[in-house]
mmCIF file as gemmi writes it, N, C-alpha and C atoms, coordinates in Angstrom:
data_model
loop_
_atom_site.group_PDB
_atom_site.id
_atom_site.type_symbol
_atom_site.label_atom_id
_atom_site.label_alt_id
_atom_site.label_comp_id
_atom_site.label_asym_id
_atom_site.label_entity_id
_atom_site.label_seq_id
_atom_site.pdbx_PDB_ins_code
_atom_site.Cartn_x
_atom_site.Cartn_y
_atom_site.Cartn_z
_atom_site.occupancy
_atom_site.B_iso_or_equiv
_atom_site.pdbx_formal_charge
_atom_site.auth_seq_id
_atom_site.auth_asym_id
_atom_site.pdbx_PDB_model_num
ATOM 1 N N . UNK Axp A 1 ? -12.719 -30.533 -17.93 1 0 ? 1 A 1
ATOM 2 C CA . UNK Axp A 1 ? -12.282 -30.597 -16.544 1 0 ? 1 A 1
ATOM 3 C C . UNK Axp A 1 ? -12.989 -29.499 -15.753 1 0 ? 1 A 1
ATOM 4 N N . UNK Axp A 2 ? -13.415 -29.841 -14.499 1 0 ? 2 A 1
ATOM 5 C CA . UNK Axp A 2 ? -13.838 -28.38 -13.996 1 0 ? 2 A 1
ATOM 6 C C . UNK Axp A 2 ? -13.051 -28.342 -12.611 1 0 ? 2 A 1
ATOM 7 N N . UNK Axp A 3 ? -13.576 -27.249 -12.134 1 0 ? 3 A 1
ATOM 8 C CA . UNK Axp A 3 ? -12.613 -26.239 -11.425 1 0 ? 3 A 1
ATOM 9 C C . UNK Axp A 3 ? -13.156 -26.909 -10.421 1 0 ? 3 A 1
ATOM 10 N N . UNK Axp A 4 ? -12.522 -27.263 -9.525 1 0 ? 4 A 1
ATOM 11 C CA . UNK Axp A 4 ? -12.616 -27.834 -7.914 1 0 ? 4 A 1
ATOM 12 C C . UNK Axp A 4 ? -12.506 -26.455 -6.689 1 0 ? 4 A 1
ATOM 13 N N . UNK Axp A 5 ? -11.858 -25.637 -7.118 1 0 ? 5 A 1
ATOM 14 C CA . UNK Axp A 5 ? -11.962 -24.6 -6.551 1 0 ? 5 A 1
ATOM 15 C C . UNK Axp A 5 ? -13.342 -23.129 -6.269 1 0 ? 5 A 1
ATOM 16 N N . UNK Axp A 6 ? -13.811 -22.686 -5.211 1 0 ? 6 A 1
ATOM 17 C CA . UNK Axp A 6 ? -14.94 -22.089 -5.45 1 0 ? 6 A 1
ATOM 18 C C . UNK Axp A 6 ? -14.466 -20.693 -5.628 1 0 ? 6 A 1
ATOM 19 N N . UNK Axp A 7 ? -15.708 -19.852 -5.888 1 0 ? 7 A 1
ATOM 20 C CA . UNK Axp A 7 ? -15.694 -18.741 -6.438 1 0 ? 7 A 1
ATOM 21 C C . UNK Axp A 7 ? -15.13 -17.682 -5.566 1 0 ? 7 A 1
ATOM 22 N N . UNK Axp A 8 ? -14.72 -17.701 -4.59 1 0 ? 8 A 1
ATOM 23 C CA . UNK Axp A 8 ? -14.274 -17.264 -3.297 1 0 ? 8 A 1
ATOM 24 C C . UNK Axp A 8 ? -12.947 -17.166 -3.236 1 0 ? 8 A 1
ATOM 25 N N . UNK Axp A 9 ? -11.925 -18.661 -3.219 1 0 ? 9 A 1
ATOM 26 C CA . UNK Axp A 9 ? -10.834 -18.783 -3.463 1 0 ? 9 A 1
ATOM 27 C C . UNK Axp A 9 ? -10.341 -18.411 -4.997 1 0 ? 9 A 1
ATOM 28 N N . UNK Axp A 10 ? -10.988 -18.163 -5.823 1 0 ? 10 A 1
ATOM 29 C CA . UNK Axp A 10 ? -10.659 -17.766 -7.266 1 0 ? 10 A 1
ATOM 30 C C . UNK Axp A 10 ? -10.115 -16.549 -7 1 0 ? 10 A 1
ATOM 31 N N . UNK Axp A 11 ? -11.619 -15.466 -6.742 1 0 ? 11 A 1
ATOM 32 C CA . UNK Axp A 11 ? -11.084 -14.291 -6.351 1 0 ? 11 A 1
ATOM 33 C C . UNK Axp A 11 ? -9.966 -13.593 -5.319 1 0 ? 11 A 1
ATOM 34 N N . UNK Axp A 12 ? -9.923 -14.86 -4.237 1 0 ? 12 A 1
ATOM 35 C CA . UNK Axp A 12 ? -8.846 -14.343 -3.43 1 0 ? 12 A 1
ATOM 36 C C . UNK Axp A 12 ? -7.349 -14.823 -4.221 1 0 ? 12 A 1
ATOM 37 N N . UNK Axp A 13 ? -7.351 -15.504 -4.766 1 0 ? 13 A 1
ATOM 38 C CA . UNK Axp A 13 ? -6.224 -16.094 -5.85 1 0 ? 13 A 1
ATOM 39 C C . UNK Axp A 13 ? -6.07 -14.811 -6.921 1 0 ? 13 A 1
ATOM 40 N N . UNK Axp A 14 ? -6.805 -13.843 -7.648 1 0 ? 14 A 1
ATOM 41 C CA . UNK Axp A 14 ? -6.518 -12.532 -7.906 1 0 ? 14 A 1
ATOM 42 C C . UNK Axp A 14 ? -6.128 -11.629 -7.61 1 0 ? 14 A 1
ATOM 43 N N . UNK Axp A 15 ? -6.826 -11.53 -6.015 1 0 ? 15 A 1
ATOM 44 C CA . UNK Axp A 15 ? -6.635 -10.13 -5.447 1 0 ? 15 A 1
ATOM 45 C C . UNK Axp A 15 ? -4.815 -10.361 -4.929 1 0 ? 15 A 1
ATOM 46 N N . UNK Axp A 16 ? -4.655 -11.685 -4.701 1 0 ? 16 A 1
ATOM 47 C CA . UNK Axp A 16 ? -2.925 -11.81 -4.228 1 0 ? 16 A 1
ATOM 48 C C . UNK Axp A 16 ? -2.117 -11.528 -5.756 1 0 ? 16 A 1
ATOM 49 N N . UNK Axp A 17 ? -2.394 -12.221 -6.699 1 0 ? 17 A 1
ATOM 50 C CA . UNK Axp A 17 ? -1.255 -11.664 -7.954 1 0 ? 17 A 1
ATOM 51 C C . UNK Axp A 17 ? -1.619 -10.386 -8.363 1 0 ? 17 A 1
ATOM 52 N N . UNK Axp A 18 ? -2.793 -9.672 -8.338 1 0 ? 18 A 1
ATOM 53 C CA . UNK Axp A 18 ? -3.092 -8.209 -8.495 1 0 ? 18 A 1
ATOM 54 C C . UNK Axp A 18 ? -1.708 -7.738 -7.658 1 0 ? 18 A 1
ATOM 55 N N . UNK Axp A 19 ? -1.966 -7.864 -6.235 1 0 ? 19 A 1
ATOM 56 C CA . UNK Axp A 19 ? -1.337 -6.877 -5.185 1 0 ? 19 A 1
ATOM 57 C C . UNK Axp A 19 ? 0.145 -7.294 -5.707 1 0 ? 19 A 1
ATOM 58 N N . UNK Axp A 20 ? 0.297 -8.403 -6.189 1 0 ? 20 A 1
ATOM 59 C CA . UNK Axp A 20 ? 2.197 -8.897 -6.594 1 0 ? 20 A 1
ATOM 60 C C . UNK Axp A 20 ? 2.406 -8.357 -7.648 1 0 ? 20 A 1
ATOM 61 N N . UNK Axp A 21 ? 1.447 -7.897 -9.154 1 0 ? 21 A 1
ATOM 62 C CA . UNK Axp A 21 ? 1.755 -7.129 -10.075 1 0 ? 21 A 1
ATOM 63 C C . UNK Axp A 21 ? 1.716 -5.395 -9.432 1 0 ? 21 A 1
ATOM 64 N N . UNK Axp A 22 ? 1.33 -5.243 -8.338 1 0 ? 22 A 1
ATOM 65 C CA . UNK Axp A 22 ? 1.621 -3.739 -8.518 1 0 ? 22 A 1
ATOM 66 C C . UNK Axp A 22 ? 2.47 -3.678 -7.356 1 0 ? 22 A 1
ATOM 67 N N . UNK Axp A 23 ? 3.299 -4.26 -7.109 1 0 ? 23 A 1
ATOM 68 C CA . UNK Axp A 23 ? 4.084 -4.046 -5.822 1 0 ? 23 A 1
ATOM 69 C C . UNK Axp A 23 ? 5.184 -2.935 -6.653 1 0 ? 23 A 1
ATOM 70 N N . UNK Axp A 24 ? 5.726 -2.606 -6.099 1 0 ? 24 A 1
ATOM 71 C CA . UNK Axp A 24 ? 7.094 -1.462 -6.211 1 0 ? 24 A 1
ATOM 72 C C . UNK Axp A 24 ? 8.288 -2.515 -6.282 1 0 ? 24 A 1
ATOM 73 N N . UNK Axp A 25 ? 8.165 -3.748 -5.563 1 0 ? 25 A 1
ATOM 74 C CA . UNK Axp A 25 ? 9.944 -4.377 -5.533 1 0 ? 25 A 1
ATOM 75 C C . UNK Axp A 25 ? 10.416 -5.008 -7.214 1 0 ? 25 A 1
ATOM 76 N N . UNK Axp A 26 ? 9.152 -5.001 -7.751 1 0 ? 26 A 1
ATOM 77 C CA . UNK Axp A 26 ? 9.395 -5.156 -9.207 1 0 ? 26 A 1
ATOM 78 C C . UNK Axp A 26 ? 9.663 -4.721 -9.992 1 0 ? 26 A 1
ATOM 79 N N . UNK Axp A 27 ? 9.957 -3.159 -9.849 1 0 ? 27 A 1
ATOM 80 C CA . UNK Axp A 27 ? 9.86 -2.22 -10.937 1 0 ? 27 A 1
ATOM 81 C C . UNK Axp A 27 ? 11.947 -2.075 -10.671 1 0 ? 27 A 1
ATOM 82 N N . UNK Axp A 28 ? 12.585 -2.824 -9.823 1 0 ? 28 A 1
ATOM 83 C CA . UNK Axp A 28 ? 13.814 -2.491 -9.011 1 0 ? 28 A 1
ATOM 84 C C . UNK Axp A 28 ? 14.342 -3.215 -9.575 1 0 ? 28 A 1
ATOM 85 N N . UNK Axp A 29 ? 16.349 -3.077 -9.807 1 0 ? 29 A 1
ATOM 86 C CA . UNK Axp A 29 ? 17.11 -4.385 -9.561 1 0 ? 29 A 1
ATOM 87 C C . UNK Axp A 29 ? 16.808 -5.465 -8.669 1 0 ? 29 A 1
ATOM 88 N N . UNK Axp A 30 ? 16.784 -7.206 -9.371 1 0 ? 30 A 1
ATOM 89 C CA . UNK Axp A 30 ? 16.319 -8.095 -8.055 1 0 ? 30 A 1
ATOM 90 C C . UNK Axp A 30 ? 17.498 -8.096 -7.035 1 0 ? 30 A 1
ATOM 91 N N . UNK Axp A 31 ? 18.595 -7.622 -7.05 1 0 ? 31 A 1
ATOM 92 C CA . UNK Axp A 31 ? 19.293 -7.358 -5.982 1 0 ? 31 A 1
ATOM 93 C C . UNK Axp A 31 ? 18.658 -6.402 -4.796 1 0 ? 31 A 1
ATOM 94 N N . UNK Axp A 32 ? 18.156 -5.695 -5.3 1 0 ? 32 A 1
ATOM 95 C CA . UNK Axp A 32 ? 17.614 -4.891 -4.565 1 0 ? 32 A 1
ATOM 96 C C . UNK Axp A 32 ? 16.335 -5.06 -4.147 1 0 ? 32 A 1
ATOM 97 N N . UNK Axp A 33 ? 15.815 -5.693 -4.811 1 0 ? 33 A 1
ATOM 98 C CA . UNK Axp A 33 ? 14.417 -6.136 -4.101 1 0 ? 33 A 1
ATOM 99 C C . UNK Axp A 33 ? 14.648 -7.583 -2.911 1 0 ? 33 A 1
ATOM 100 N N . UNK Axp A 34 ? 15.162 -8.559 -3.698 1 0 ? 34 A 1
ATOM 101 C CA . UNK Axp A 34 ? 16.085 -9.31 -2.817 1 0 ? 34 A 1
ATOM 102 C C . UNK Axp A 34 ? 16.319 -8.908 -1.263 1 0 ? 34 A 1
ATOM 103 N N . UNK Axp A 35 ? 16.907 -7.503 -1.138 1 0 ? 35 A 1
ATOM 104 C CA . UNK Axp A 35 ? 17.389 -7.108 -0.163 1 0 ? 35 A 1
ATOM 105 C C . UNK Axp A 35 ? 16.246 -6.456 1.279 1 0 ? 35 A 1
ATOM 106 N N . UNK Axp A 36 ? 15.337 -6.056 0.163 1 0 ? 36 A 1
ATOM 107 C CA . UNK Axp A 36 ? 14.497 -5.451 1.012 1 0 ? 36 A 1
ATOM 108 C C . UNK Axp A 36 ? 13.624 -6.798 1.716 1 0 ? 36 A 1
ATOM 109 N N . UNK Axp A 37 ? 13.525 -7.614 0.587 1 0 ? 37 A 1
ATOM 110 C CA . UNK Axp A 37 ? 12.515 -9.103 1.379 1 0 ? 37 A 1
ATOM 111 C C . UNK Axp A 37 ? 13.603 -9.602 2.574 1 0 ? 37 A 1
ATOM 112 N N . UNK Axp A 38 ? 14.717 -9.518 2.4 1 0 ? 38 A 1
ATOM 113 C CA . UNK Axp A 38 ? 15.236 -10.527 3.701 1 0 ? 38 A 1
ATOM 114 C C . UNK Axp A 38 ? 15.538 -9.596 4.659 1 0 ? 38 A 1
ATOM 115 N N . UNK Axp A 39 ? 15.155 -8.445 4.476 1 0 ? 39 A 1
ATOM 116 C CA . UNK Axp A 39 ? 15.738 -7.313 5.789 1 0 ? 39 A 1
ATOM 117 C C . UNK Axp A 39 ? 14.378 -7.466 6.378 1 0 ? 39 A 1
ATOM 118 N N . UNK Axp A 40 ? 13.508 -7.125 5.776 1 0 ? 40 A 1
ATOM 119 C CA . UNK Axp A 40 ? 11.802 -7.356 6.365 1 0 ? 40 A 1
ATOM 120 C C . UNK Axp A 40 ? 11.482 -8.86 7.242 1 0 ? 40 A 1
ATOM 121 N N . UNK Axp A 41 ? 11.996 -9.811 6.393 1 0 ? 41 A 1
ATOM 122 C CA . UNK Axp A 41 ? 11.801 -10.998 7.921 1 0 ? 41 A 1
ATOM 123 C C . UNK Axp A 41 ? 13.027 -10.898 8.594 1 0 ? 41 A 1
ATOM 124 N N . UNK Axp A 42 ? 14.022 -10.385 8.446 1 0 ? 42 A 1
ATOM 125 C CA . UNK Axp A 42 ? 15.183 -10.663 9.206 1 0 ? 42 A 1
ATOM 126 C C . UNK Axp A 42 ? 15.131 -9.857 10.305 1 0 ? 42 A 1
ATOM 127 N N . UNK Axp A 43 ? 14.245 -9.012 10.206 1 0 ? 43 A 1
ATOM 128 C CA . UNK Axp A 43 ? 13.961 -7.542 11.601 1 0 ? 43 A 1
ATOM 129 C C . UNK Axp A 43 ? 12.882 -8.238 11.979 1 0 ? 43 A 1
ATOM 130 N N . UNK Axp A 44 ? 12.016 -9.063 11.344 1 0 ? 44 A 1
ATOM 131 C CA . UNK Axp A 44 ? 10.768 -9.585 11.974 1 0 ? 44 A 1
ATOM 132 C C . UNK Axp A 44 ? 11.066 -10.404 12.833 1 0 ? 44 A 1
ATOM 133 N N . UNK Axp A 45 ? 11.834 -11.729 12.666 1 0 ? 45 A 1
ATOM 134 C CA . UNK Axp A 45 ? 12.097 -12.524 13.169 1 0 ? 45 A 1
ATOM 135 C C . UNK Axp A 45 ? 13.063 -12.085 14.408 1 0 ? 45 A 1
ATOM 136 N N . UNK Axp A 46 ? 14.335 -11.158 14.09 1 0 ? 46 A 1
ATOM 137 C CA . UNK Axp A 46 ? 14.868 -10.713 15.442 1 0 ? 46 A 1
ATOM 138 C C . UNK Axp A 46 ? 14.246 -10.399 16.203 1 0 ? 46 A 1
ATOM 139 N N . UNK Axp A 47 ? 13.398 -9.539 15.812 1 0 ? 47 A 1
ATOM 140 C CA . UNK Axp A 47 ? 12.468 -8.979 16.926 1 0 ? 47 A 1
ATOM 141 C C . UNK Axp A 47 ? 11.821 -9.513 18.031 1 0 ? 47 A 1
ATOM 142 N N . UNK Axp A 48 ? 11.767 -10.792 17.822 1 0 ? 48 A 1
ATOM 143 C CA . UNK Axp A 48 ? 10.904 -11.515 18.848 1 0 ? 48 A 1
ATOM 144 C C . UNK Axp A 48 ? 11.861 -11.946 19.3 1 0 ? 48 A 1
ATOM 145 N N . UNK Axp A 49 ? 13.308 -12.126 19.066 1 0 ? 49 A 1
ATOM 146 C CA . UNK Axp A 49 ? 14.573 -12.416 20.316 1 0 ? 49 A 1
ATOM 147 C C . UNK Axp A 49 ? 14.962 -11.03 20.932 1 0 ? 49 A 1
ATOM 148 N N . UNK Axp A 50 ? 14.87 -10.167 20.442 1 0 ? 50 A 1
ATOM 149 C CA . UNK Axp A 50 ? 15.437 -8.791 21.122 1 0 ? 50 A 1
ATOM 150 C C . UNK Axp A 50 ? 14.216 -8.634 22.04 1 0 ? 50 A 1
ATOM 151 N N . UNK Axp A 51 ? 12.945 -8.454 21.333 1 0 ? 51 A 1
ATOM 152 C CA . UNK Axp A 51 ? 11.507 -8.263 22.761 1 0 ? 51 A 1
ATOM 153 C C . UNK Axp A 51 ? 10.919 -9.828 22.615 1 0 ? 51 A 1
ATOM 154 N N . UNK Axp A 52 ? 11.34 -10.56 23.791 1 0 ? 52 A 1
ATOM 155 C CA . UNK Axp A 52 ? 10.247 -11.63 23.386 1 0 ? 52 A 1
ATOM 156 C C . UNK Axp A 52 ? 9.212 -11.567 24.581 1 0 ? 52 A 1
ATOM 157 N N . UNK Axp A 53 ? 7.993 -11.742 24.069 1 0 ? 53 A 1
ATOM 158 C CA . UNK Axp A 53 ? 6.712 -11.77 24.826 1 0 ? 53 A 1
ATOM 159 C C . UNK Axp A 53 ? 7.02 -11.603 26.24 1 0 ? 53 A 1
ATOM 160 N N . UNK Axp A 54 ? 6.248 -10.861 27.064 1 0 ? 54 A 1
ATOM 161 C CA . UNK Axp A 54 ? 6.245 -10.716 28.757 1 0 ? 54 A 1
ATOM 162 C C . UNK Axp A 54 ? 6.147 -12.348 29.032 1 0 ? 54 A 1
ATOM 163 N N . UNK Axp A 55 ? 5.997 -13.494 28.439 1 0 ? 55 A 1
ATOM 164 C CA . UNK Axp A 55 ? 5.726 -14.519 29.113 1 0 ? 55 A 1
ATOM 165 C C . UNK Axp A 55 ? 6.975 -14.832 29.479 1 0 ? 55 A 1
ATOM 166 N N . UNK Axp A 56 ? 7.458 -15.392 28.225 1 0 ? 56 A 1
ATOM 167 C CA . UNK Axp A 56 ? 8.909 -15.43 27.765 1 0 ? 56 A 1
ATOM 168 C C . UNK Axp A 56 ? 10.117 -14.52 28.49 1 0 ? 56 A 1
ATOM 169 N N . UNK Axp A 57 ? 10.189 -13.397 29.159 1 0 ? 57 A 1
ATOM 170 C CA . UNK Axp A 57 ? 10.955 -12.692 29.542 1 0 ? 57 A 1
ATOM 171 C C . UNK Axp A 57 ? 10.945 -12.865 31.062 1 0 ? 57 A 1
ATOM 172 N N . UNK Axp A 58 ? 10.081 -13.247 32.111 1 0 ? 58 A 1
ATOM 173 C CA . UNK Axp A 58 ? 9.226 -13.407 33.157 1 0 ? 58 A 1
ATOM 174 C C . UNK Axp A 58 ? 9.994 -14.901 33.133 1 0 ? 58 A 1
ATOM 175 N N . UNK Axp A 59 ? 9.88 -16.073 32.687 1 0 ? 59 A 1
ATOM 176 C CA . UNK Axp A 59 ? 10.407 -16.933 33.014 1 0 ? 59 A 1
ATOM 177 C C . UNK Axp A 59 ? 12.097 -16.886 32.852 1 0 ? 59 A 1
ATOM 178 N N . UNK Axp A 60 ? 12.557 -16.518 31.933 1 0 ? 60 A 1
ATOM 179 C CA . UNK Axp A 60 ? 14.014 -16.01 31.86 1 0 ? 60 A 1
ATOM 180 C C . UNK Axp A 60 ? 14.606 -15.574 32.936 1 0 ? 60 A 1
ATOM 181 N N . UNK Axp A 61 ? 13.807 -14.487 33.649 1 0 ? 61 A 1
ATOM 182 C CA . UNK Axp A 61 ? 14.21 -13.958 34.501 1 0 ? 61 A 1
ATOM 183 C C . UNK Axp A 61 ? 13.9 -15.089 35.844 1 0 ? 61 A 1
ATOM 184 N N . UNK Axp A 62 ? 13 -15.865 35.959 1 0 ? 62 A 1
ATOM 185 C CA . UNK Axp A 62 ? 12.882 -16.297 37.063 1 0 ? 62 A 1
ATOM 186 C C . UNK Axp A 62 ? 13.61 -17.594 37.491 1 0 ? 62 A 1
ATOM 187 N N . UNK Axp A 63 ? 13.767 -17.879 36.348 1 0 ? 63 A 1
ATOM 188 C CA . UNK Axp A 63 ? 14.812 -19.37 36.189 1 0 ? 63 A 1
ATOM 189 C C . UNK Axp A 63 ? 16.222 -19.102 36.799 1 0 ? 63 A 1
């Protein structure tokens, strides 16, 4: 069988499980790592309702 994939995407397919074997949330209780992944999008995602874009805020206000 050969590889349909090129030599490009191989390596970028490394360099992502490299960076996932040396992360820090692994070495933790998964409770605790758990915790830190959903606080990280959960502040990400608020964030854009607490500041949302000057476009977004500009029509809010003008409506």
């Amino acid at each position: 069988m050969t590889d349909r994939l090129s030599n490009e995407l191989r390596e970028a397919e490394r360099q992502v499980d490299n960076e996932f074997s040396n992360n820090s949330l692994l070495s933790g209780p998964f409770a605790q790592a758990a915790w830190y992944f959903v606080a990280y999008f959960e502040d990400h995602f608020a964030r854009e309702y607490i500041h949302p874009p000057n476009d977004e805020l500009r029509s809010s206000c003008a409506g």
